[in-house]
N, C-alpha and C positions, 0 to 999 in steps of 0.2 A: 399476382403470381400464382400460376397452378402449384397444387398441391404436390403433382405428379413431379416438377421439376426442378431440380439441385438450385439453393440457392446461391449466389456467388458473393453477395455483400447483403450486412446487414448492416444500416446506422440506427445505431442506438440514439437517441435524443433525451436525458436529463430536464425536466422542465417542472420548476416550482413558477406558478403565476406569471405565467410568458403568453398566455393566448393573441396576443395580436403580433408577434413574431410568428406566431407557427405557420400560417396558412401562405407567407414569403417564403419560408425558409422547407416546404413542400414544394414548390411550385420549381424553385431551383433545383433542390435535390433532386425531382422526377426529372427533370432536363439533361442535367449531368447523367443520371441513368441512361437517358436515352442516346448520349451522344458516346459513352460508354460502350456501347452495345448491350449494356445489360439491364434496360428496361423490365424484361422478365424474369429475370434472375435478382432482383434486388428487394429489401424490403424495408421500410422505417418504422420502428418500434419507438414509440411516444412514450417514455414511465414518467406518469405524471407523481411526484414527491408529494401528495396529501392539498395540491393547489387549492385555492379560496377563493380564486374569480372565475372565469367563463373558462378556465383552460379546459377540464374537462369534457365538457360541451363543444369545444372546438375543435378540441380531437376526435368525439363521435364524430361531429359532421366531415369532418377530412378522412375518417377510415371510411364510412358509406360512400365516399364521393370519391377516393381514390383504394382499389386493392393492393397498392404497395402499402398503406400504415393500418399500422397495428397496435392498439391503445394497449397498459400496462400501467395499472393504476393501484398504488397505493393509498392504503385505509387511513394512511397520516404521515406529515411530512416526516420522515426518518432522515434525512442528510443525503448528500450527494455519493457516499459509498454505499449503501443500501439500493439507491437507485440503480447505481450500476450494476451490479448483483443480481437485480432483478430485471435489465436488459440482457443479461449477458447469459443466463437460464434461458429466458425464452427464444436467444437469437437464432435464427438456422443457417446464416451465412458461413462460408466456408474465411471468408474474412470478416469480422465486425470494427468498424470504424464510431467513434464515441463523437460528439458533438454538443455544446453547450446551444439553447435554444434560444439566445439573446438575438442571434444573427453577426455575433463580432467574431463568430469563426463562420469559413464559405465553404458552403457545397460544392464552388471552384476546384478546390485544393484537393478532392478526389482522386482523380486519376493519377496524380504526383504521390498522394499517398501507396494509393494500390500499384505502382508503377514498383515502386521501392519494396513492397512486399514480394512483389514477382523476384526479387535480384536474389529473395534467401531471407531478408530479414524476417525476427517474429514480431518485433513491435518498432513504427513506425513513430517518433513524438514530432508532434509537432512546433515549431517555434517561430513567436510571431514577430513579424517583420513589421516596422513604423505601430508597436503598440497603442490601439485608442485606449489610455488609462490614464486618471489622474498619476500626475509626477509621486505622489507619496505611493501610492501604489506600487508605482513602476520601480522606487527605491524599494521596497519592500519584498518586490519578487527579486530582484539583482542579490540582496542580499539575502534571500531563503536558497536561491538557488547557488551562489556562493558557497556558501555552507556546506550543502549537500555537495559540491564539486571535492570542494577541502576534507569531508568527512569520509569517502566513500570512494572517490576516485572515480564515478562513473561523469563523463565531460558533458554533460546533456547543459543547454544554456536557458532551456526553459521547461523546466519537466512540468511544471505544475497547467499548461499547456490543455485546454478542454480535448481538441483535435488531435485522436490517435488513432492509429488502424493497427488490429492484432490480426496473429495469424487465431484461427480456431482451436489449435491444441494450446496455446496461451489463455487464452481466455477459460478454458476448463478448468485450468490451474488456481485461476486465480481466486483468492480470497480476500476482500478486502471492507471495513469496516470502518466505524467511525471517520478519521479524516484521512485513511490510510490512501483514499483515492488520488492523492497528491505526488503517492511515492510507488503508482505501480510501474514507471519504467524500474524504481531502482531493484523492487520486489523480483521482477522479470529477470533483471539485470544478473543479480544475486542467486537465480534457479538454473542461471546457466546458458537462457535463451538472447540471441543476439537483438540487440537494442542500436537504434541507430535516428537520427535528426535531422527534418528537409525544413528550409522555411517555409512558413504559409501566412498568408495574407489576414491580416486583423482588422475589422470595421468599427467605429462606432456604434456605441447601443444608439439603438432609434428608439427603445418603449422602457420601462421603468428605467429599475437601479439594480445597481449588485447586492445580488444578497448575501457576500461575503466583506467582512470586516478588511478593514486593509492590513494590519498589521495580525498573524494569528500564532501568539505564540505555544501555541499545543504543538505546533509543527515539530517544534524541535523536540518534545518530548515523544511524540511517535516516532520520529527516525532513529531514537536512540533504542527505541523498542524494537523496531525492526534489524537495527543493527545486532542488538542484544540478544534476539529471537534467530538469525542467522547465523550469528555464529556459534549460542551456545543450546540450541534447539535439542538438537541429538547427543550432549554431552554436559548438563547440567553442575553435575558434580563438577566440572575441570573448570569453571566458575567459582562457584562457592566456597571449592576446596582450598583455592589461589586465599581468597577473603581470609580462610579460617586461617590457613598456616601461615599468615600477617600480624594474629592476633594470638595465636596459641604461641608459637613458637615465643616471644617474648615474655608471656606473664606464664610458659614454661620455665624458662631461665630461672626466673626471680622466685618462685615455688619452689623452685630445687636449691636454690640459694639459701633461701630461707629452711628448707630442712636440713642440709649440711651443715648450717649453722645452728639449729636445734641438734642433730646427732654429736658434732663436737660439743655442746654444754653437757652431754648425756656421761662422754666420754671425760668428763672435766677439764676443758679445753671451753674457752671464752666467755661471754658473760651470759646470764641468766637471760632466758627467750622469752618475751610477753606480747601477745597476740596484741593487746590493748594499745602497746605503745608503735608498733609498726604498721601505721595504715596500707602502707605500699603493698602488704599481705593478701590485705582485704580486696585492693586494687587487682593484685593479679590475679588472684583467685576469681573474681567476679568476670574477669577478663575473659581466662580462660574458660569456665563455664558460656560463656558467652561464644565463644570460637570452636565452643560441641556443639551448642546449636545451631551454628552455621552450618557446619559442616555436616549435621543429623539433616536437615534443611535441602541440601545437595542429594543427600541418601535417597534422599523419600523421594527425594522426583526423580533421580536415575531409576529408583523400581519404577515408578508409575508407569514413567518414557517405554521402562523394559516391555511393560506387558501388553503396552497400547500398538509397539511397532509391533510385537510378535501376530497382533489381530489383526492391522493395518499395512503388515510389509507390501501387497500389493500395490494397494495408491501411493505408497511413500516410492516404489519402485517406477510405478508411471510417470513422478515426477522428475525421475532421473534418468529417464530414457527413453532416447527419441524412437518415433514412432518401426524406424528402419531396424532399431536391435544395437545400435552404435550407441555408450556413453554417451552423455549429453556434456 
């Protein structure tokens, strides 16, 4: 692809230790380019994740041998969110489409993807039809993606889905880490931008194994971070403060209890007050202490939040409005 000419797609490839998929799973993608029409408008960006066999050396030979790919190599395997991150920097397509390098997602399912891009949507997920995966597996995705249905309310039946196509102002957005890449429809979903689901066609691995566990349960502890990051992002204390006034409010009571009944001994009015003999004291008191530090906890990051958006309103603004000037 010349330099001089707008790119139109960019596929991203993820690939830890895949080298004997890669040079099949070119040979189709160039095709589908061409049947496309956009043979010169297209480019595949290979991030190789720190691989240990010939992958790297297969990717030289396929970028000299063909000017659509483009190698994107990591100093050490960092994870599947890291990779993408660093496809999604380099990409110059006005669409970028994500792909697992195993070959059980098809450079087929292309034009269906960018078909559905054309109608408006920003992110296109994929979901695969007759999956090749062990049955434990396949229980194991029904119920993460269950979950996420139940949690979130976003209806996607296979988010976790290697095969997606973003639009380009998506992809600038995005930030995504540790195993957060599992949850960028919901991420998408969540910023406002329209999310939507075509089936695509799933193969058998033909060359190793998966290098994902089958069962992973961090899963669920990231989506409560992102839940948790979404709604209480820009209002920290209205959090916190929920926590504290749970916990003050009651070993309030009982504090005031306890001094009304020390003031009536003062007054000579009921029996003598001894700190020793009332632990329930000790209880709220600690409580209460306890329910400033929450709620001091809230303080301190509503300032931080204050002075971070005061320096950063611009990108916090880009991310709420589309490009037109219209609310997002």
């Amino acid at each position: 692809m010349s330099t001089t000419e707008s790119c139109r797609l960019s596929l991203v490839v993820p690939v830890y230790n895949e080298a004997q998929s890669l040079g099949e799973l070119v040979d189709r993608a160039l095709l589908m380019f061409e049947r496309m029409g956009i043979a010169n408008k297209a480019e595949i960006l290979f991030v190789d994740d720190g691989s240990t066999d010939a992958t790297p050396d297969t990717i030289r030979a396929l970028a000299a041998r063909h000017a659509q790919v483009r190698p994107v190599r990591l100093r050490r395997n960092h994870g599947k969110s890291l990779a993408l991150m660093a496809g999604f920097k380099k990409a110059r397509g006005e669409v970028v489409v994500t792909m697992d390098g195993d070959l059980q997602d098809n450079p087929e399912d292309l034009p269906a993807l960018m078909a559905k891009i054309d109608e408006g949507y920003d992110l296109v997920n994929g979901q695969r039809v007759n999956r090749q995966d062990q049955n434990t597996r396949k229980l194991g995705s029904r119920l993460y993606n269950a979950t996420v249905r139940k949690l979130t309310g976003l209806g996607l039946q296979d988010m976790n889905c290697g095969l997606k196509a973003y639009r380009r102002q998506l992809v600038k957005t995005l930030c995504v880490y540790g195993q957060y890449h599992r949850y960028i429809p919901l991420q998408a979903h969540l910023a406002g931008f329209k999310v939507t689901e075509i089936p695509v066609a799933n193969s058998p691995r033909k060359h190793g194994s998966s290098k994902y566990a089958t069962f992973r349960y961090q899963g669920l502890f990231d989506l409560l971070s992102i839940l948790f990051t979404h709604r209480y992002a820009l209002n920290p204390l209205h959090f916190f403060g929920v926590i504290s006034a749970v916990v003050m409010v009651p070993s309030l009571l009982v504090l005031l209890f306890f001094a009304g009944e020390q003031c009536l001994y003062w007054l000579g009015f009921g029996e003598e007050f001894l700190v020793a003999n009332r632990p329930m004291l000790s209880i709220a008191l600690t409580a209460f202490l306890f329910s400033v530090f929450i709620f001091l906890t809230g303080f301190v990051c509503d300032f931080i939040l204050h002075h971070q958006i005061r320096s950063r309103i611009d990108m916090i603004l880009g991310l709420a409005i589309d490009e037109d000037g219209a609310d997002a």
